[in-house]
MOPAC internal coordinates of N, CA, C and O (Angstrom, degrees):
PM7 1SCF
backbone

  N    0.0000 0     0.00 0     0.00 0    0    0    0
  C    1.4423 1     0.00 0     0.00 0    1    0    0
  C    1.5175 1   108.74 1     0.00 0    2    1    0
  O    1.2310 1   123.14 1   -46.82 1    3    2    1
  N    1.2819 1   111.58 1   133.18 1    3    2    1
  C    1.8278 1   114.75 1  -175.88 1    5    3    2
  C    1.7724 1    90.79 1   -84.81 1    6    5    3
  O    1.2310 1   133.11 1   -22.41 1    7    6    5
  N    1.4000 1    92.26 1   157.59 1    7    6    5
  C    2.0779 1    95.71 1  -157.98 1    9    7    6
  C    1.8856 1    93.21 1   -87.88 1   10    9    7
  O    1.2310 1   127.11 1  -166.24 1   11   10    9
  N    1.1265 1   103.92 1    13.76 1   11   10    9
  C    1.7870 1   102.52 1   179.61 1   13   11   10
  C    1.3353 1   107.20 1  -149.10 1   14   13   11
  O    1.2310 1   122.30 1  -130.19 1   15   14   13
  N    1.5026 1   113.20 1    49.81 1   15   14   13
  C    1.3555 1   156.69 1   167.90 1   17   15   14
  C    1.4600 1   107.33 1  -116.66 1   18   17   15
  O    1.2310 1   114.14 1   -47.20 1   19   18   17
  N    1.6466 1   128.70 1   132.80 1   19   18   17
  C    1.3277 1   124.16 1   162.94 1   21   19   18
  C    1.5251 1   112.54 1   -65.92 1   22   21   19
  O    1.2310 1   109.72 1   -13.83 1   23   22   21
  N    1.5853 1   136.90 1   166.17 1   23   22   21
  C    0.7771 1   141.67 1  -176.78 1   25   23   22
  C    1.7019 1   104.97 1   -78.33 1   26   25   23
  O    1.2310 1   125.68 1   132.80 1   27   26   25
  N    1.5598 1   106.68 1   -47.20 1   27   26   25
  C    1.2970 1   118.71 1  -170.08 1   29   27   26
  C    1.4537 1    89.69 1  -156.23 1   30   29   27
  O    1.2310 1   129.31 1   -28.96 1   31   30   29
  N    1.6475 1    99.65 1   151.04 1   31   30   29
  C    1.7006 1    99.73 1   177.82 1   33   31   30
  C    0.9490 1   147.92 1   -80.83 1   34   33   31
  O    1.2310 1   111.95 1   -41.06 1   35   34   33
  N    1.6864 1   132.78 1   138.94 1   35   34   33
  C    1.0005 1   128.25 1  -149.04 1   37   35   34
  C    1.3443 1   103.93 1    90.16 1   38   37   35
  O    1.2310 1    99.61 1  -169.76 1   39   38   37
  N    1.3298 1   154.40 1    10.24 1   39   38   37
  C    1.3891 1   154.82 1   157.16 1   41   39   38
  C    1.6045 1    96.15 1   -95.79 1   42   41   39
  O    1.2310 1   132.62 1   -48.20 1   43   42   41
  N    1.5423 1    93.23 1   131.80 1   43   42   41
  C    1.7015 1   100.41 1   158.53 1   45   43   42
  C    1.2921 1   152.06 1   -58.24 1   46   45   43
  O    1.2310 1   123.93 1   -43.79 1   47   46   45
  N    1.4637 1   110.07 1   136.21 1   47   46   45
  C    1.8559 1    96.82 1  -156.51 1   49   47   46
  C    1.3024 1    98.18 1  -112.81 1   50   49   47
  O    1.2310 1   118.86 1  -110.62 1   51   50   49
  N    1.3969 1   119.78 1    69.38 1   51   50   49
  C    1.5190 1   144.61 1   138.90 1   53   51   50
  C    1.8803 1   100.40 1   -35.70 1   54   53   51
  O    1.2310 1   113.10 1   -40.08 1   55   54   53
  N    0.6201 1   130.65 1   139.92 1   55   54   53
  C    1.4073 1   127.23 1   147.56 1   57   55   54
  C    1.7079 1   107.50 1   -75.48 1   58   57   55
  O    1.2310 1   126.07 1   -31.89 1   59   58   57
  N    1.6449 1   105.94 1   148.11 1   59   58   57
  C    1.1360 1   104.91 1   160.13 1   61   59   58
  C    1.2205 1   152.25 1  -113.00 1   62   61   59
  O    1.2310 1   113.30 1   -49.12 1   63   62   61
  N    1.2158 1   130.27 1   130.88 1   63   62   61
  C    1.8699 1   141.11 1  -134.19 1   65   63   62
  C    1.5871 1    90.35 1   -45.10 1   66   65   63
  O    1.2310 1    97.34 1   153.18 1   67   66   65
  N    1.0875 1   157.90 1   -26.82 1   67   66   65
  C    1.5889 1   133.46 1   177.00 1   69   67   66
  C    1.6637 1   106.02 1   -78.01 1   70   69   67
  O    1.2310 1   120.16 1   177.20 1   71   70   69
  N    1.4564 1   117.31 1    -2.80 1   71   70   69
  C    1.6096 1   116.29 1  -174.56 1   73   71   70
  C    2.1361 1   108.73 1   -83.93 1   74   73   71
  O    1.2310 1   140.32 1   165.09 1   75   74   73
  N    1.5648 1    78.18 1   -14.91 1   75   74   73
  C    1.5889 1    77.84 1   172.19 1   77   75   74
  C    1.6550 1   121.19 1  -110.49 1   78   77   75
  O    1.2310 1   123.70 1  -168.96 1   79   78   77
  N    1.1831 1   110.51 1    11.04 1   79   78   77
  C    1.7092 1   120.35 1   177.17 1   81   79   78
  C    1.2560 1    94.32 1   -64.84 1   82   81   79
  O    1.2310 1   117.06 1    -7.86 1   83   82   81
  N    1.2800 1   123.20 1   172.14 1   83   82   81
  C    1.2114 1   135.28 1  -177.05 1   85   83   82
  C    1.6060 1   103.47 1  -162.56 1   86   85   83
  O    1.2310 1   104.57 1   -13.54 1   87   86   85
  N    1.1316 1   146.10 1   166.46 1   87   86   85
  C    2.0064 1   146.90 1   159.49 1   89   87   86
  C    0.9412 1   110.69 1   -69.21 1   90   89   87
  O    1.2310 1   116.27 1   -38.26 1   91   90   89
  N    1.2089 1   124.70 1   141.74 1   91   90   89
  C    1.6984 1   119.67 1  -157.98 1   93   91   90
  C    0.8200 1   126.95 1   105.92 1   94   93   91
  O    1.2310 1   114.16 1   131.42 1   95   94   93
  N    1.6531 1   128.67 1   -48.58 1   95   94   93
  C    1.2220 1   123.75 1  -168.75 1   97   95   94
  C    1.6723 1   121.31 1   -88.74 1   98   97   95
  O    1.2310 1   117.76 1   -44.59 1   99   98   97
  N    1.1536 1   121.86 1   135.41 1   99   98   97
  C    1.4805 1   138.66 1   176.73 1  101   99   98
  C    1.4570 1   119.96 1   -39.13 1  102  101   99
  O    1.2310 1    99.40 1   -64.20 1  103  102  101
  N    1.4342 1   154.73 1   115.80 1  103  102  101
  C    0.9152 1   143.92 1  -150.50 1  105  103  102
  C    1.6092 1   105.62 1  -141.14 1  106  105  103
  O    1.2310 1   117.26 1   -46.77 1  107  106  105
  N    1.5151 1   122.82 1   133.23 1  107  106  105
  C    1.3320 1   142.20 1  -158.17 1  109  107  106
  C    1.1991 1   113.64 1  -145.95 1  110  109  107
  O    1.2310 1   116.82 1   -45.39 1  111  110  109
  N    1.4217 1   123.65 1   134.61 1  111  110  109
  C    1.4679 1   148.33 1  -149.81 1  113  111  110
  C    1.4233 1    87.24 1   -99.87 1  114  113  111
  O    1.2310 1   129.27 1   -20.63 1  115  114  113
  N    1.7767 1    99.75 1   159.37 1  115  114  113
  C    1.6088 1   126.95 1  -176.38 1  117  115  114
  C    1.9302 1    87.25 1   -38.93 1  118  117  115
  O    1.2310 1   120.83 1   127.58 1  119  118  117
  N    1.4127 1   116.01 1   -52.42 1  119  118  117
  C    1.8030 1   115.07 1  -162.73 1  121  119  118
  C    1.3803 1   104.91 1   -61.29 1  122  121  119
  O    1.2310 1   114.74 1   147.84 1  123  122  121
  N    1.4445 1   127.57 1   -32.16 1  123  122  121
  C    0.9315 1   120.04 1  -152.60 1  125  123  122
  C    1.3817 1   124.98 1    86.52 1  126  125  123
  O    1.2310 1   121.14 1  -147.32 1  127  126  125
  N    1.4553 1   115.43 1    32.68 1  127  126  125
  C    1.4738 1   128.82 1  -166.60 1  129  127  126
  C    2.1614 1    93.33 1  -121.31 1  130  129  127
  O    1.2310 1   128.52 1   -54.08 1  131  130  129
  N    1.5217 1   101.19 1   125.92 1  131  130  129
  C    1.3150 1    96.84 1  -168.58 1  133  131  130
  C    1.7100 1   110.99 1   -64.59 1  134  133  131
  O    1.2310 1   125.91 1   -34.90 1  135  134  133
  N    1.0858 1   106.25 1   145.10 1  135  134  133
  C    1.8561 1   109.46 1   161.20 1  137  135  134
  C    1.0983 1   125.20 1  -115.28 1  138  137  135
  O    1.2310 1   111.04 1   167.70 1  139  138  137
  N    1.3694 1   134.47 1   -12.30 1  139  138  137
  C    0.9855 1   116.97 1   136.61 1  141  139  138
  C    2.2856 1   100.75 1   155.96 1  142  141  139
  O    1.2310 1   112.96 1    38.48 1  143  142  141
  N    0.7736 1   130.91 1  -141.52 1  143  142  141
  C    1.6088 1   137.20 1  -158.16 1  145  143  142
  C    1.3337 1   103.45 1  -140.23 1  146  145  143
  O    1.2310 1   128.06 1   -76.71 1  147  146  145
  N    1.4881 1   102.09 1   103.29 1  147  146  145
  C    1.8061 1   120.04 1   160.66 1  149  147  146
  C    1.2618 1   118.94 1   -39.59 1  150  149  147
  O    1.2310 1   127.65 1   -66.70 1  151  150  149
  N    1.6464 1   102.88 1   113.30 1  151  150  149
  C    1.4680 1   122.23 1   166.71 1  153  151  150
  C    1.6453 1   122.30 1   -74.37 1  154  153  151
  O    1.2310 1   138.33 1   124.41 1  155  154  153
  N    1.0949 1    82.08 1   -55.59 1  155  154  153
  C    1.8044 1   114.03 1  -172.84 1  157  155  154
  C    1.3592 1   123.92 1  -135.95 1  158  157  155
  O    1.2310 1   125.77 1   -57.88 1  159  158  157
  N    1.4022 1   106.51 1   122.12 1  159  158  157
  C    1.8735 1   125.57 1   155.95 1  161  159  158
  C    0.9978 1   115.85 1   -61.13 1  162  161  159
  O    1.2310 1   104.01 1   -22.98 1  163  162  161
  N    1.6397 1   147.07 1   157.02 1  163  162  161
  C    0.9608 1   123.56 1    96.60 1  165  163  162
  C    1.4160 1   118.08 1  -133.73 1  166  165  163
  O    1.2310 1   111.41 1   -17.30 1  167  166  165
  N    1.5476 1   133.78 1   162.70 1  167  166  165
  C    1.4619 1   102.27 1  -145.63 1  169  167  166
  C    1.7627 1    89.56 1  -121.20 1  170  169  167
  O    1.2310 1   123.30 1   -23.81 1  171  170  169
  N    1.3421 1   111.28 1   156.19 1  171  170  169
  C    1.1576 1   118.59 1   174.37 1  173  171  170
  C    1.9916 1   139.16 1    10.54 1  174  173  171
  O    1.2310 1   114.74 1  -135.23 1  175  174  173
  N    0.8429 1   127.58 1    44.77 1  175  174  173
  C    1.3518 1   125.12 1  -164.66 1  177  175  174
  C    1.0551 1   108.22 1   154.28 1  178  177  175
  O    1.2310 1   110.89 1   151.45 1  179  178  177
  N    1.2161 1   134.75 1   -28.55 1  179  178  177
  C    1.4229 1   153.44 1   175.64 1  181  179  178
  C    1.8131 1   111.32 1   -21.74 1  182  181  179
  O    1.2310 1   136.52 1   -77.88 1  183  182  181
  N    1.7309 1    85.61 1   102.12 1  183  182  181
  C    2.4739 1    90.60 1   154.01 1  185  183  182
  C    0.9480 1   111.44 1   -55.54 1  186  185  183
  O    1.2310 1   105.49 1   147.20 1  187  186  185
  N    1.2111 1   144.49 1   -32.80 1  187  186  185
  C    1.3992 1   123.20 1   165.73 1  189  187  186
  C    1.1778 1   148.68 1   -40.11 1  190  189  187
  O    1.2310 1   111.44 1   -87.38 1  191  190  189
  N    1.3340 1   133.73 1    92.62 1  191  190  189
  C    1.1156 1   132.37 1  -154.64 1  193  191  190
  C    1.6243 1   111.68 1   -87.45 1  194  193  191
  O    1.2310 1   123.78 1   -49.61 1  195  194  193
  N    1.5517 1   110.36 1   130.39 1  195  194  193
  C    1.6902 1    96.54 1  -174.03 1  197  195  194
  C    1.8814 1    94.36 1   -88.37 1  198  197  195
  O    1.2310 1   124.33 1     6.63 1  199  198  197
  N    1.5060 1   109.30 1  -173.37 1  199  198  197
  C    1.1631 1   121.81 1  -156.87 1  201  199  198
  C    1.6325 1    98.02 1  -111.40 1  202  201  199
  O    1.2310 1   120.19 1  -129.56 1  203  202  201
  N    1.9250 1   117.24 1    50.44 1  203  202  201
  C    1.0497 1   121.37 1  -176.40 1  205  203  202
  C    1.7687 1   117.07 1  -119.20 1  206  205  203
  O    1.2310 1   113.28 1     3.20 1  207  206  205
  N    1.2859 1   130.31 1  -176.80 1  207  206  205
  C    1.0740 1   110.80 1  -159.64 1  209  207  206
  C    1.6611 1   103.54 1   -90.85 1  210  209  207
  O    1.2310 1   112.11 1   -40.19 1  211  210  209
  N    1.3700 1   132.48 1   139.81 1  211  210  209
  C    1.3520 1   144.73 1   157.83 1  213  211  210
  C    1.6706 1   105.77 1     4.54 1  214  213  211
  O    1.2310 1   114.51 1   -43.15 1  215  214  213
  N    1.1010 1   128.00 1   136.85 1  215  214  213
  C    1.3941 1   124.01 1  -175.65 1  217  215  214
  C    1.5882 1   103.55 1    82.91 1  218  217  215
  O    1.2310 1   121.69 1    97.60 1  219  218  217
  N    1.3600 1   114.37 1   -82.40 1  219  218  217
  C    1.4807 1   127.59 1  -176.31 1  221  219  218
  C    1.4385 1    92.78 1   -27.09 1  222  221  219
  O    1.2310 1   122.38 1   104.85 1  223  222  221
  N    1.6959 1   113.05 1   -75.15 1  223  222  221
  C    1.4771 1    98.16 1  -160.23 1  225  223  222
  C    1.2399 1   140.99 1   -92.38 1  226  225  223
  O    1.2310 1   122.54 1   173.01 1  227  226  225
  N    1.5163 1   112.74 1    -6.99 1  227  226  225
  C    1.1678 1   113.62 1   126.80 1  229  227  226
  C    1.7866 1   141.75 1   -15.45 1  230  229  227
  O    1.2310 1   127.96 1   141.94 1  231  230  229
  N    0.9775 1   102.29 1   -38.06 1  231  230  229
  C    1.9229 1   117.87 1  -178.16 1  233  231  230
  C    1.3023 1    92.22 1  -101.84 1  234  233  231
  O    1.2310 1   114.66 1   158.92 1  235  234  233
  N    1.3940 1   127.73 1   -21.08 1  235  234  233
  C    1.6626 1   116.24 1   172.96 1  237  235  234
  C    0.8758 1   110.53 1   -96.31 1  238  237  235
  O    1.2310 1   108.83 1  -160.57 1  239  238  237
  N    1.4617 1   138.52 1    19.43 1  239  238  237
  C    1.3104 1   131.41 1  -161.28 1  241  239  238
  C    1.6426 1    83.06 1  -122.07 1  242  241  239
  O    1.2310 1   130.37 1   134.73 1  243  242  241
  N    1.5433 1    97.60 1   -45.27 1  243  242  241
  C    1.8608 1    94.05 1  -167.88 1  245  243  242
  C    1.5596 1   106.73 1   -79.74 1  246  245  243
  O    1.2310 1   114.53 1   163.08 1  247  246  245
  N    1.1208 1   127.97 1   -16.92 1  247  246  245
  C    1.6331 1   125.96 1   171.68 1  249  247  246
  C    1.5086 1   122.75 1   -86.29 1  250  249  247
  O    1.2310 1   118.12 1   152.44 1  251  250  249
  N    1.5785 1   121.20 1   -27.56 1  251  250  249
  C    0.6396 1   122.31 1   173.21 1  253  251  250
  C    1.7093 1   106.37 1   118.89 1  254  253  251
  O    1.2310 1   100.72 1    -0.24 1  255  254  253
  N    1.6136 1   152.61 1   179.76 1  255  254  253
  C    0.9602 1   116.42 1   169.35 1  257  255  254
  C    1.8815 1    92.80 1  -176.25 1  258  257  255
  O    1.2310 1   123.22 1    -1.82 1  259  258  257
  N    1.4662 1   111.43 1   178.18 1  259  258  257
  C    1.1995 1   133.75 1   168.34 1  261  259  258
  C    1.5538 1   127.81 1  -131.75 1  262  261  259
  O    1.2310 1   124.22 1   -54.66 1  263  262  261
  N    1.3946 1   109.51 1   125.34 1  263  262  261
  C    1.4480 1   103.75 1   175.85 1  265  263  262
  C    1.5093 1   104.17 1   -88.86 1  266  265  263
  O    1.2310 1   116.14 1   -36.27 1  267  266  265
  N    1.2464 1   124.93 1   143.73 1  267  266  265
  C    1.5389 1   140.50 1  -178.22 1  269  267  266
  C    1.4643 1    97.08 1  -117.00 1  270  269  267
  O    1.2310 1   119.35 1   -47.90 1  271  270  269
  N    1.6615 1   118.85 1   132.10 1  271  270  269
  C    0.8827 1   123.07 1   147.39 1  273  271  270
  C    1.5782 1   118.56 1   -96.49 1  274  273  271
  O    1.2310 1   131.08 1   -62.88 1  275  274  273
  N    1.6863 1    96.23 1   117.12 1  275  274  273
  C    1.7862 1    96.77 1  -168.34 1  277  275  274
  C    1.2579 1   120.79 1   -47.24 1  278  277  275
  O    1.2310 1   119.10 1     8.47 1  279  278  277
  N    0.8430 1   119.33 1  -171.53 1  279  278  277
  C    1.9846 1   140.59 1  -169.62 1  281  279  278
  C    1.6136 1   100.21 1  -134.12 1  282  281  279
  O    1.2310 1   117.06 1   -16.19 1  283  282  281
  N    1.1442 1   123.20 1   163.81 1  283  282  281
  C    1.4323 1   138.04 1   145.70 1  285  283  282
  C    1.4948 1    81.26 1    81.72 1  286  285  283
  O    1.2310 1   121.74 1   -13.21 1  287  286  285
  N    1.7267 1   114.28 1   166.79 1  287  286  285
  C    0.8690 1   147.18 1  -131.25 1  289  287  286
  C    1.7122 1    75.13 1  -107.98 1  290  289  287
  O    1.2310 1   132.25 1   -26.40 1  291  290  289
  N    1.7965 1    93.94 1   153.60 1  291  290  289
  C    1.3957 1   107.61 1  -165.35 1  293  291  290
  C    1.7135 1   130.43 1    35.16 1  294  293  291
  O    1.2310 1   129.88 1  -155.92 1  295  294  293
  N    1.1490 1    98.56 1    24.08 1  295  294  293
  C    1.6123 1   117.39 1   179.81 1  297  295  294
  C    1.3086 1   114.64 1   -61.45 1  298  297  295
  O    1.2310 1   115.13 1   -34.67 1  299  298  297
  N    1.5713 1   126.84 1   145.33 1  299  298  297
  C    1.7907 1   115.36 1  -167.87 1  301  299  298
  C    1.8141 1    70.27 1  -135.56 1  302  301  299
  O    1.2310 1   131.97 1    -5.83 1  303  302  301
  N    1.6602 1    94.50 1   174.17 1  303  302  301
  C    1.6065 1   117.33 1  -175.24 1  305  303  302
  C    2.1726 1    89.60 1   -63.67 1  306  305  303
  O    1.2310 1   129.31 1    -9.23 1  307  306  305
  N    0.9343 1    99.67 1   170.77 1  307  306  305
  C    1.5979 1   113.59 1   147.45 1  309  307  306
  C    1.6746 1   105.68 1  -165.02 1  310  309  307
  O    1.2310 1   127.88 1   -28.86 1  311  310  309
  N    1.2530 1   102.44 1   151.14 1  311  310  309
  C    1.3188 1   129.23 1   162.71 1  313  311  310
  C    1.8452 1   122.96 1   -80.67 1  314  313  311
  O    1.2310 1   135.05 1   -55.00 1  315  314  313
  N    1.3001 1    88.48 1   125.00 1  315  314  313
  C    2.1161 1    98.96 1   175.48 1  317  315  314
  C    1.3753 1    89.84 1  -117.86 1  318  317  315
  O    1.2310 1   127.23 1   -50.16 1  319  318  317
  N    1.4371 1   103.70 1   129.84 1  319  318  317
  C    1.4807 1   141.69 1   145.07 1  321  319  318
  C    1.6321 1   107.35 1   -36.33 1  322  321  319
  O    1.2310 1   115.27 1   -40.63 1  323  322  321
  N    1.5273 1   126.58 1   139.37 1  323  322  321
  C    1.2544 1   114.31 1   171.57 1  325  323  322
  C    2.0144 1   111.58 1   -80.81 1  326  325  323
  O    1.2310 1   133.01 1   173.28 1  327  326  325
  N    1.2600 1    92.47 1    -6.72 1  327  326  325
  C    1.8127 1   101.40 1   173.97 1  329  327  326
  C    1.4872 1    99.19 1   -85.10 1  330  329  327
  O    1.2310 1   120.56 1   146.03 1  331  330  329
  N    0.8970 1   116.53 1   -33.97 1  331  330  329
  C    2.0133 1   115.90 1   161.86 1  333  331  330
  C    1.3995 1   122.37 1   -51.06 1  334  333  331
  O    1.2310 1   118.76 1   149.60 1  335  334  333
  N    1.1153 1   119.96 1   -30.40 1  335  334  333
  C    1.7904 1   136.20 1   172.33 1  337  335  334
  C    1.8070 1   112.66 1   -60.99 1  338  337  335
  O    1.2310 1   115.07 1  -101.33 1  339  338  337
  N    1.2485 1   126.95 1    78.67 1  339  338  337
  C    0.8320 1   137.83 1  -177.57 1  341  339  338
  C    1.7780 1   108.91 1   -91.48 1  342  341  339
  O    1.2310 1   125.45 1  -177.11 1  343  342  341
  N    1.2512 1   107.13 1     2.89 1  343  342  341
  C    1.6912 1    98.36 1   168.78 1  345  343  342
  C    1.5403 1    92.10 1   163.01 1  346  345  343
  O    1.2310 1   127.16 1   -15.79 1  347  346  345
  N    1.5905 1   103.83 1   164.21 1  347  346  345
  C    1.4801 1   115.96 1  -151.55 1  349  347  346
  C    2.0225 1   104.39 1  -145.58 1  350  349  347
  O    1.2310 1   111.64 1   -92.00 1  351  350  349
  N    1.1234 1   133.35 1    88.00 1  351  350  349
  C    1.5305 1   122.17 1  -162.38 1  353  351  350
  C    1.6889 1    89.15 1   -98.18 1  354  353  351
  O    1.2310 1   117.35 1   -50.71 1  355  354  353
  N    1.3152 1   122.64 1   129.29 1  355  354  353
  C    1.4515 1   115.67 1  -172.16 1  357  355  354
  C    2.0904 1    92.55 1  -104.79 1  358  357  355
  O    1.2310 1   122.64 1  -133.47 1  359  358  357
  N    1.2170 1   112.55 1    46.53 1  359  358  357
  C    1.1987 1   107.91 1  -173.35 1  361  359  358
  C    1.8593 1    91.28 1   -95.57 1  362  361  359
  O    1.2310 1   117.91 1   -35.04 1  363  362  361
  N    1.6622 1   121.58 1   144.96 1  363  362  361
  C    0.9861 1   119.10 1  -170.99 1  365  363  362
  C    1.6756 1   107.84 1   -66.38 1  366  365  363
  O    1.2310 1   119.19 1   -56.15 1  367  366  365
  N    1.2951 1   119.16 1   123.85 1  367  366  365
  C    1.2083 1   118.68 1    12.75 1  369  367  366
  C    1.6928 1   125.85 1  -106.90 1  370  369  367
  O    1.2310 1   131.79 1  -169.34 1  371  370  369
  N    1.5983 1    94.84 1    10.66 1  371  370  369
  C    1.4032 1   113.86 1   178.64 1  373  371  370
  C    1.6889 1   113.03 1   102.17 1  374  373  371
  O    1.2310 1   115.50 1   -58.98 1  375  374  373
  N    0.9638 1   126.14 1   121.02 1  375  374  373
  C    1.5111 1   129.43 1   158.98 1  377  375  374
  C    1.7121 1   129.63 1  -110.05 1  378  377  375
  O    1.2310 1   129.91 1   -63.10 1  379  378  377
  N    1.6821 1    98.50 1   116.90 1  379  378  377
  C    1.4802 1    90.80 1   176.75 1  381  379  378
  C    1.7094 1   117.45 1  -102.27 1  382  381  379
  O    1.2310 1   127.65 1   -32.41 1  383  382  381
  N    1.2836 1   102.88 1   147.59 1  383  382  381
  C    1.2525 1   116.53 1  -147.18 1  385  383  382
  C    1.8056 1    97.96 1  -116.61 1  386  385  383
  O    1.2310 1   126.01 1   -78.06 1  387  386  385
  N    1.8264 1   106.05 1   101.94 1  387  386  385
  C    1.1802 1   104.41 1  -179.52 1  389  387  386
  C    2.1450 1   136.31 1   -57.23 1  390  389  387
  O    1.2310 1   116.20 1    -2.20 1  391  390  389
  N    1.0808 1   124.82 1   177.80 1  391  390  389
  C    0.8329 1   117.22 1   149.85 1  393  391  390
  C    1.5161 1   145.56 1  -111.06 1  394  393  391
  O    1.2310 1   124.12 1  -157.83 1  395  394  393
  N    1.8483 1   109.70 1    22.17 1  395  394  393
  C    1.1632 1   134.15 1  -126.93 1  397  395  394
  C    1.7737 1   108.69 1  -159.72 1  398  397  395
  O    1.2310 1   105.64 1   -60.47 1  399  398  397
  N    1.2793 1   144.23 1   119.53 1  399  398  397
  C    1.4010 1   120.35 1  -165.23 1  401  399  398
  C    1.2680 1   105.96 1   -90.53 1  402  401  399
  O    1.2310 1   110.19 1   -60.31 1  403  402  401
  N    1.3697 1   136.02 1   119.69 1  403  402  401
  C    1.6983 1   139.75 1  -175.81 1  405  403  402
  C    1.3279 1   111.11 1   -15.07 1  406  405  403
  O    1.2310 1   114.38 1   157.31 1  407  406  405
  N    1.4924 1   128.26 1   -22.69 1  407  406  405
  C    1.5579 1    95.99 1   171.69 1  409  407  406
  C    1.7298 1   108.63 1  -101.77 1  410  409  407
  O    1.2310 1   124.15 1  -161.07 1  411  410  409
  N    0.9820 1   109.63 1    18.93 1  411  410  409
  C    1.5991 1   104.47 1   164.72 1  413  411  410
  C    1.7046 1    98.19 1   -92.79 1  414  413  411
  O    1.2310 1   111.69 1  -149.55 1  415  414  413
  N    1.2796 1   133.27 1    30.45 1  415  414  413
  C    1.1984 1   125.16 1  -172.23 1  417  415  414
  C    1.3841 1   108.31 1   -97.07 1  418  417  415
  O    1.2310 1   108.29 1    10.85 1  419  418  417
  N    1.2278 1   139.49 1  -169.15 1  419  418  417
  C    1.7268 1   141.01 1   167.38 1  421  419  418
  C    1.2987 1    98.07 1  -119.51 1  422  421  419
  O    1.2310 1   125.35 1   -60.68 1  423  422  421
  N    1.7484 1   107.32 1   119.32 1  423  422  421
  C    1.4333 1   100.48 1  -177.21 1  425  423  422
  C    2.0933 1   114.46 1   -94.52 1  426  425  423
  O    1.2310 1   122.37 1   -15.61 1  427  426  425
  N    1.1305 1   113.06 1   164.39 1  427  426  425
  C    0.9034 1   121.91 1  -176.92 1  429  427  426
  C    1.7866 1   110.91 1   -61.94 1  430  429  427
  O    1.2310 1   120.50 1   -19.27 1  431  430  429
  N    1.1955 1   116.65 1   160.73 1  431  430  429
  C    1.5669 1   121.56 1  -171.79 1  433  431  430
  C    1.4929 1   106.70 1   -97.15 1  434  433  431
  O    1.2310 1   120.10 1   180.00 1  435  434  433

């Protein structure tokens, strides 16, 4: 399904806030505490399998998702859900703004 496609008809074709992430951009938890700079898209439906544990990525595969390369000292990758994307500022270089505090995240393997 293209993410600015209705699901079924008669549903609104909003695009949805992970359709405008892009690599690069800065990424921040429900607090507003940074996590770190988008590696990787992939959007909703996605073969791509991220490098998370059984179950985990599965649900990132069907929502869609982001790899984060962490911030701060002793920082590991984690993965955001595209249902985690609670807002999208496309100001250069853009910050997306979770809905979720970084350790509810799926971390990388």
């Amino acid at each position: 399904m293209h993410p600015h496609q209705p699901a079924a008809p008669g549903m609104p074709t909003e695009p949805l806030p992970i359709a405008q992430v892009n690599t690069g951009m800065s990424v921040v938890d429900a607090a507003g505490e940074a996590v770190g700079t988008v590696t990787a898209v992939q959007q909703p439906g996605t073969d791509v399998r991220p490098d998370a544990p059984h179950g985990e990525a599965e649900s990132l595969m069907a929502n869609g998702y982001l790899r984060v390369d962490g911030a701060g000292l002793m920082a590991t990758d984690v993965y955001a859900g595209g249902h985690q994307v609670a807002d999208v500022s496309e100001a250069d270089p853009g910050v997306v703004t979770l809905t979720v505090p970084r350790d509810a995240l799926s971390r990388a393997n």
